[in-house]
N, CA, C and O atoms as a Maestro MAE file, in Angstrom:
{
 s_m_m2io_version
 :::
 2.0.0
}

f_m_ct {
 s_m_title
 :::
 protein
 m_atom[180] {
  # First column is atom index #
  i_m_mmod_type
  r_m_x_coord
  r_m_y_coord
  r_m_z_coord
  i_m_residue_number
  s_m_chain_name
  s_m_pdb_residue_name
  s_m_pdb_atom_name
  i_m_atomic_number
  :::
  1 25 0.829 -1.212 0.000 1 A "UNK " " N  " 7
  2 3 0.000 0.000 0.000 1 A "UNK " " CA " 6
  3 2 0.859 1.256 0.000 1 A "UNK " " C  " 6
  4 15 0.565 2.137 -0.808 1 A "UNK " " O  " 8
  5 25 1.848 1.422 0.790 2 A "UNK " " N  " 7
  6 3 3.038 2.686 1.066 2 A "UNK " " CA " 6
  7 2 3.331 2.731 -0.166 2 A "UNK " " C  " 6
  8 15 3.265 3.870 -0.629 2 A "UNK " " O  " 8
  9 25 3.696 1.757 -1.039 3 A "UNK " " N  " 7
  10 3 4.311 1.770 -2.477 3 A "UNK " " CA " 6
  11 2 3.654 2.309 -3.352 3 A "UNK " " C  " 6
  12 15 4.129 2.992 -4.259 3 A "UNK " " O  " 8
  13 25 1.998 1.956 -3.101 4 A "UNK " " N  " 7
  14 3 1.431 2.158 -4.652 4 A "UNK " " CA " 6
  15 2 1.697 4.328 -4.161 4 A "UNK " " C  " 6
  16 15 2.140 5.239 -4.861 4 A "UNK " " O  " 8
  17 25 1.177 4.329 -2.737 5 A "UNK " " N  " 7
  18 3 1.145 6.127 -2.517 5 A "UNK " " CA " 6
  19 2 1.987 7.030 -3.450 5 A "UNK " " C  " 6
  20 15 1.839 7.996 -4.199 5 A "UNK " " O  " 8
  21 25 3.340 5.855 -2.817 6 A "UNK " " N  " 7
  22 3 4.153 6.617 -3.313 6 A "UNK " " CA " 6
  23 2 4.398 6.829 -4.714 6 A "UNK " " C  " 6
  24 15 4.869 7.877 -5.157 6 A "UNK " " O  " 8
  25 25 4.088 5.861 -5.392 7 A "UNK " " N  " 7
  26 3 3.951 5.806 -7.199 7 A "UNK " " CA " 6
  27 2 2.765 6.757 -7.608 7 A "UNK " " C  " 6
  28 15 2.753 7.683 -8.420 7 A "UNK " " O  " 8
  29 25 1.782 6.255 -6.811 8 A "UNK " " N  " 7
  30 3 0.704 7.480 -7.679 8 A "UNK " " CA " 6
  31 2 0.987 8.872 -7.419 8 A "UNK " " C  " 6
  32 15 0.781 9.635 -8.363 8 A "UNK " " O  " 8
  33 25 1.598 9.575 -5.880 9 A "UNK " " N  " 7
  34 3 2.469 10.869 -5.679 9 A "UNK " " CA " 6
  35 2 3.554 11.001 -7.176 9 A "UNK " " C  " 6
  36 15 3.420 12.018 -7.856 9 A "UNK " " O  " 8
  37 25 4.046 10.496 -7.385 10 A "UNK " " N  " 7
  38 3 4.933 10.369 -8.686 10 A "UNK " " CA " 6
  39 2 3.968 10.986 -9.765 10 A "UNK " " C  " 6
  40 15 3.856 12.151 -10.146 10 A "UNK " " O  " 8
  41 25 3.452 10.092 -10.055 11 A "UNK " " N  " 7
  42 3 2.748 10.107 -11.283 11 A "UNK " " CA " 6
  43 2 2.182 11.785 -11.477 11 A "UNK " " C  " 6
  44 15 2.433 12.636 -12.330 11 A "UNK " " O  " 8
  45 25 1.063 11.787 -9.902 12 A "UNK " " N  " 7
  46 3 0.381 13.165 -9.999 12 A "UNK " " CA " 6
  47 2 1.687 14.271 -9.781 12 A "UNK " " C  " 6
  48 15 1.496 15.376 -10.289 12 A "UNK " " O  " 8
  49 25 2.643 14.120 -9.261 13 A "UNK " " N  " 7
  50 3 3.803 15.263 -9.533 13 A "UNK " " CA " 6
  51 2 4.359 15.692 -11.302 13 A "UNK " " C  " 6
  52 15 4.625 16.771 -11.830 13 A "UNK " " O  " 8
  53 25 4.356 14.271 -11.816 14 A "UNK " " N  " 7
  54 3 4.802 14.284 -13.293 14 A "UNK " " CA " 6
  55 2 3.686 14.776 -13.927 14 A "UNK " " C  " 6
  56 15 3.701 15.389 -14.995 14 A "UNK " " O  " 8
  57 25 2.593 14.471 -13.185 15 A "UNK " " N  " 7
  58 3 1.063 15.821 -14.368 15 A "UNK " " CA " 6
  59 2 1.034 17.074 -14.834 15 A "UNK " " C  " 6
  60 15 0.777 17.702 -15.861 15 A "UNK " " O  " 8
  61 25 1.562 17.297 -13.175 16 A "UNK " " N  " 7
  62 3 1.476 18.484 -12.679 16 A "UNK " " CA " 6
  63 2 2.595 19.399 -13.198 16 A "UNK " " C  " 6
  64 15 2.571 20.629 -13.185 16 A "UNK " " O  " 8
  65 25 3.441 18.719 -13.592 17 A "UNK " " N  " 7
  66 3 4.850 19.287 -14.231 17 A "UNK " " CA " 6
  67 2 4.526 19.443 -15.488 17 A "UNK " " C  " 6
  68 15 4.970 20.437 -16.063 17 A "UNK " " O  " 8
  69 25 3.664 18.487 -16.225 18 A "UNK " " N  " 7
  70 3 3.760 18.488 -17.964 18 A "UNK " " CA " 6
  71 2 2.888 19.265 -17.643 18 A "UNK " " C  " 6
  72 15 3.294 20.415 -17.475 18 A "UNK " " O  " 8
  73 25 1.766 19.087 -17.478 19 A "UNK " " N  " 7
  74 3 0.714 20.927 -17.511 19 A "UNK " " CA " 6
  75 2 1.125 21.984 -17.146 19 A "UNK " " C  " 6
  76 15 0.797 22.963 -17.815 19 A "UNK " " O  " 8
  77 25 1.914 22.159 -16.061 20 A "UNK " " N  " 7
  78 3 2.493 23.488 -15.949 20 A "UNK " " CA " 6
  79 2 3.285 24.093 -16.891 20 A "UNK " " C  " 6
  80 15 3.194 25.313 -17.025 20 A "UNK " " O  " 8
  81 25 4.476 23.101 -17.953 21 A "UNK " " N  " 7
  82 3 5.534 23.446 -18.851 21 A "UNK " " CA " 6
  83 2 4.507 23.697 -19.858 21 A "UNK " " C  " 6
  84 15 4.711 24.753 -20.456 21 A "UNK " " O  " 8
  85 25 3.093 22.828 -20.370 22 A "UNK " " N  " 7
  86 3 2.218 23.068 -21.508 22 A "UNK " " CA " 6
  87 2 1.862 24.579 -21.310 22 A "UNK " " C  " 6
  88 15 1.747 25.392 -22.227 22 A "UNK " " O  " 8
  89 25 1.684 24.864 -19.805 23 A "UNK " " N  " 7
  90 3 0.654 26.474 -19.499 23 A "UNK " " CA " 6
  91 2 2.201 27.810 -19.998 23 A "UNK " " C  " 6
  92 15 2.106 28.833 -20.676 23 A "UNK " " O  " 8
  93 25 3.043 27.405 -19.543 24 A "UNK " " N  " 7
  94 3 4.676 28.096 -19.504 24 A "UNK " " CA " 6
  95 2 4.615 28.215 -21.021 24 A "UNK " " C  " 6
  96 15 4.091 29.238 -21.462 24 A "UNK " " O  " 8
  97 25 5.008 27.445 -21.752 25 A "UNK " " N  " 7
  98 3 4.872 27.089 -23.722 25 A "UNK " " CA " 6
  99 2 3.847 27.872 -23.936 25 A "UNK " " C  " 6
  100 15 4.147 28.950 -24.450 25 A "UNK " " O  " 8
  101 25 2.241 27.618 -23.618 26 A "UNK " " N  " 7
  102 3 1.685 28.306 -24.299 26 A "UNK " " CA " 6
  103 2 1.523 29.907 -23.943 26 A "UNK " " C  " 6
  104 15 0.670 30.445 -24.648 26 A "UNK " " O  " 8
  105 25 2.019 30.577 -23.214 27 A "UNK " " N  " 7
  106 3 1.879 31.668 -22.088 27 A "UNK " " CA " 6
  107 2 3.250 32.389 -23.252 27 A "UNK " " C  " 6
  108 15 3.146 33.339 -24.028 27 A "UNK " " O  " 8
  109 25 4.180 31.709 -23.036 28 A "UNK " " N  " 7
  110 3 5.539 32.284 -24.095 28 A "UNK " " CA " 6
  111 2 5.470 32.410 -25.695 28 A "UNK " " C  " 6
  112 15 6.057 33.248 -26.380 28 A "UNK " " O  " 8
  113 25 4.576 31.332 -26.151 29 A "UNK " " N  " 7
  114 3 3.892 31.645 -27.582 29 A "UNK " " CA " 6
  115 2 3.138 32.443 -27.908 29 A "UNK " " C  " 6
  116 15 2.819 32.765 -29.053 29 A "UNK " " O  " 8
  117 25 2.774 32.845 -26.908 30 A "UNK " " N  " 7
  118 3 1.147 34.132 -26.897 30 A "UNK " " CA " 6
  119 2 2.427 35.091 -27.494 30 A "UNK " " C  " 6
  120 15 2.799 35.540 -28.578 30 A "UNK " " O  " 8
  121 25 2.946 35.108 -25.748 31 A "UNK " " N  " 7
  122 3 3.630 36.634 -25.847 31 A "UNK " " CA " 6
  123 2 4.515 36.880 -27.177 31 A "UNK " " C  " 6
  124 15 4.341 37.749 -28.032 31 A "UNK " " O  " 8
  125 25 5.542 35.849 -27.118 32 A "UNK " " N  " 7
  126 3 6.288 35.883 -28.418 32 A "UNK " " CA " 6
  127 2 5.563 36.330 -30.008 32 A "UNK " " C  " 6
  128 15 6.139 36.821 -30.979 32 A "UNK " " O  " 8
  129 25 4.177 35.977 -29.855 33 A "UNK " " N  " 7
  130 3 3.553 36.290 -31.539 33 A "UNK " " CA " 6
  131 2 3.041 37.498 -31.012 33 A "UNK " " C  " 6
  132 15 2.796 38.211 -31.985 33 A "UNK " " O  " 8
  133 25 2.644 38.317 -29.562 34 A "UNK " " N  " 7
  134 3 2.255 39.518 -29.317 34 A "UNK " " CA " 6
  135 2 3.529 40.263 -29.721 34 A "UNK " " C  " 6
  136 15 3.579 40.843 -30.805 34 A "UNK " " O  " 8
  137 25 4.446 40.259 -28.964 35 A "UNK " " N  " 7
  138 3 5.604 40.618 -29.984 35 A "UNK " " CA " 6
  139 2 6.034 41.268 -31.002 35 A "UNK " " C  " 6
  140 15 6.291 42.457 -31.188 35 A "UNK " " O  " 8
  141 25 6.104 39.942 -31.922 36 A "UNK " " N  " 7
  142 3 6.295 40.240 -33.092 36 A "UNK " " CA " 6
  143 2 5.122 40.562 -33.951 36 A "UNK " " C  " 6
  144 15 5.182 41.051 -35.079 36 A "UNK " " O  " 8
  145 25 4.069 40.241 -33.305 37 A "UNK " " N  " 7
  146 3 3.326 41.465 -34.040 37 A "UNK " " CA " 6
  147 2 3.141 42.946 -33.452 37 A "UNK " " C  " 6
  148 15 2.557 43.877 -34.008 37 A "UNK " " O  " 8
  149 25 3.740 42.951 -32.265 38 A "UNK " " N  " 7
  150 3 3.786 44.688 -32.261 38 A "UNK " " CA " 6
  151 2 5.390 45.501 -32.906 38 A "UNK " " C  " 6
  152 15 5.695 46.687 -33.039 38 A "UNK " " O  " 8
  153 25 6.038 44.386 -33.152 39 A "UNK " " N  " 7
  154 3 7.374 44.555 -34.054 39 A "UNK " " CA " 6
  155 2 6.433 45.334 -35.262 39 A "UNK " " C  " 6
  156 15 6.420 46.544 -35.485 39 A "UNK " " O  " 8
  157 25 5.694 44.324 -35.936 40 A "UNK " " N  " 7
  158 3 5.583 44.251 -37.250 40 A "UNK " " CA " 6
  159 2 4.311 46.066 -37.199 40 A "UNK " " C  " 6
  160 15 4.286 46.905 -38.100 40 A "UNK " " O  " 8
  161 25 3.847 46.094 -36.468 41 A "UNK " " N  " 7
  162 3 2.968 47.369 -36.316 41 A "UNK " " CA " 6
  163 2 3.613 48.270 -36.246 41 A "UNK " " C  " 6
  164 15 3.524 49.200 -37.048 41 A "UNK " " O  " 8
  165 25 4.534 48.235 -35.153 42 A "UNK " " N  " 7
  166 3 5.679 49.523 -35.468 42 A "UNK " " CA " 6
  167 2 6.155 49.538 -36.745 42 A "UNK " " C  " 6
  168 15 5.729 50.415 -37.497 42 A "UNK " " O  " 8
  169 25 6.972 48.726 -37.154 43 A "UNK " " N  " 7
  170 3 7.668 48.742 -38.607 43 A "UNK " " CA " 6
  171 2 6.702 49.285 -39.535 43 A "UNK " " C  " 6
  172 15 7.228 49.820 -40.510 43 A "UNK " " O  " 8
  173 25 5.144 49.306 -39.506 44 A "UNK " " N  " 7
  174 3 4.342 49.400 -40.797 44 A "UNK " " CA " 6
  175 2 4.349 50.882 -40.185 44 A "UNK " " C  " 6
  176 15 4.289 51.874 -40.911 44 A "UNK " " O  " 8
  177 25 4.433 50.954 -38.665 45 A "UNK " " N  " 7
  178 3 3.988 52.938 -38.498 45 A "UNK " " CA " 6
  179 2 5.092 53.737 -39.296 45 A "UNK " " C  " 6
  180 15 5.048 54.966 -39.350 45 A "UNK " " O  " 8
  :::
 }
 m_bond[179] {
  # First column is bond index #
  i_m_from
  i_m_to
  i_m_order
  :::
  1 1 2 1
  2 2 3 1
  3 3 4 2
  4 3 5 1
  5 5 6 1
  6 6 7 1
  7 7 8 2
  8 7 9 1
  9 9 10 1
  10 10 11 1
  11 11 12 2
  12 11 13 1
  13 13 14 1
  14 14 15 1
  15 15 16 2
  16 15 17 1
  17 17 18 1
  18 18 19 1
  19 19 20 2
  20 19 21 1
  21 21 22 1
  22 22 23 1
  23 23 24 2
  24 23 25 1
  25 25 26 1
  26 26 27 1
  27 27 28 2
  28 27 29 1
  29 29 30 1
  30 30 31 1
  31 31 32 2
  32 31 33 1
  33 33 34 1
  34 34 35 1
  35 35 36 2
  36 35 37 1
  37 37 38 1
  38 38 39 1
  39 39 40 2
  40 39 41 1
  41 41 42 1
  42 42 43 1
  43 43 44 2
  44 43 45 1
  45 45 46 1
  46 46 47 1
  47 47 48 2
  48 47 49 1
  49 49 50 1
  50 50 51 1
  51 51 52 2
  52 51 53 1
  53 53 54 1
  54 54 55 1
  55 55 56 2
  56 55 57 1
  57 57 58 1
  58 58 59 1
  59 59 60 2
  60 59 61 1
  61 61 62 1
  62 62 63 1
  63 63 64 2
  64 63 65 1
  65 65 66 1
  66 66 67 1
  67 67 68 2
  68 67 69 1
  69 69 70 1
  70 70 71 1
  71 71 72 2
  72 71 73 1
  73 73 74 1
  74 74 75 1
  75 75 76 2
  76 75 77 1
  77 77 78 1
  78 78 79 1
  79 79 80 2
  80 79 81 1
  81 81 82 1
  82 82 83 1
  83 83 84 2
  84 83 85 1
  85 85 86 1
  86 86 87 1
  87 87 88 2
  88 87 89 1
  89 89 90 1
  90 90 91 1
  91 91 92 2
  92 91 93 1
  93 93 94 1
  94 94 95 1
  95 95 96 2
  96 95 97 1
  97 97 98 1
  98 98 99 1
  99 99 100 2
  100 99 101 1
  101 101 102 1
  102 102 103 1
  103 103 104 2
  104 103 105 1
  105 105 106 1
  106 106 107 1
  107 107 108 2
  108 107 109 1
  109 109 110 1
  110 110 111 1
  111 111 112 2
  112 111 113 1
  113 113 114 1
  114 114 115 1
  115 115 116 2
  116 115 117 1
  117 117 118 1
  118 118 119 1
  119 119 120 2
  120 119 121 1
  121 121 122 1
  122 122 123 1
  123 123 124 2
  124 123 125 1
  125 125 126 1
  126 126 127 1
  127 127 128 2
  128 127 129 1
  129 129 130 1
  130 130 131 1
  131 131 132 2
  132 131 133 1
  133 133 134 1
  134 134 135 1
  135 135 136 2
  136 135 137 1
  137 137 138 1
  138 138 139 1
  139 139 140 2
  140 139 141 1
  141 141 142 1
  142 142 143 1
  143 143 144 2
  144 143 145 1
  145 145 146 1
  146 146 147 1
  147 147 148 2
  148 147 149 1
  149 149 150 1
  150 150 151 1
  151 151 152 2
  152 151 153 1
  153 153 154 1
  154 154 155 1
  155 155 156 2
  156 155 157 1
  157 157 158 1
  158 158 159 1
  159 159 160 2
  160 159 161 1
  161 161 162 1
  162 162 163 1
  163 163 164 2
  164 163 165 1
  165 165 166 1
  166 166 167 1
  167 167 168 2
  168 167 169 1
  169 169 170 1
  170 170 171 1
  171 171 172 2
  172 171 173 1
  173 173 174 1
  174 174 175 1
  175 175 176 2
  176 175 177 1
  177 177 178 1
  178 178 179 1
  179 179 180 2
  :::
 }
}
């Protein structure tokens, strides 16, 4: 029983990590194309 705890603690830590890096990725893609599209707005002003 101590074992499986400790495996499923694992598991839900490793979730919790890939969703957070997915929320991080998509949070840095926003900004990055906000960006360069306010690059590209300036450049057209």
């Amino acid at each position: 029983m101590k074992n499986r705890k400790i495996i499923l603690k694992c598991i839900i830590i490793r979730i919790m990590a890939i969703i957070t890096s997915i929320r991080v990725w998509r949070l840095y893609l926003c900004l990055k194309i906000k960006g360069e599209v306010k690059k590209e707005f300036l450049f057209l002003l």
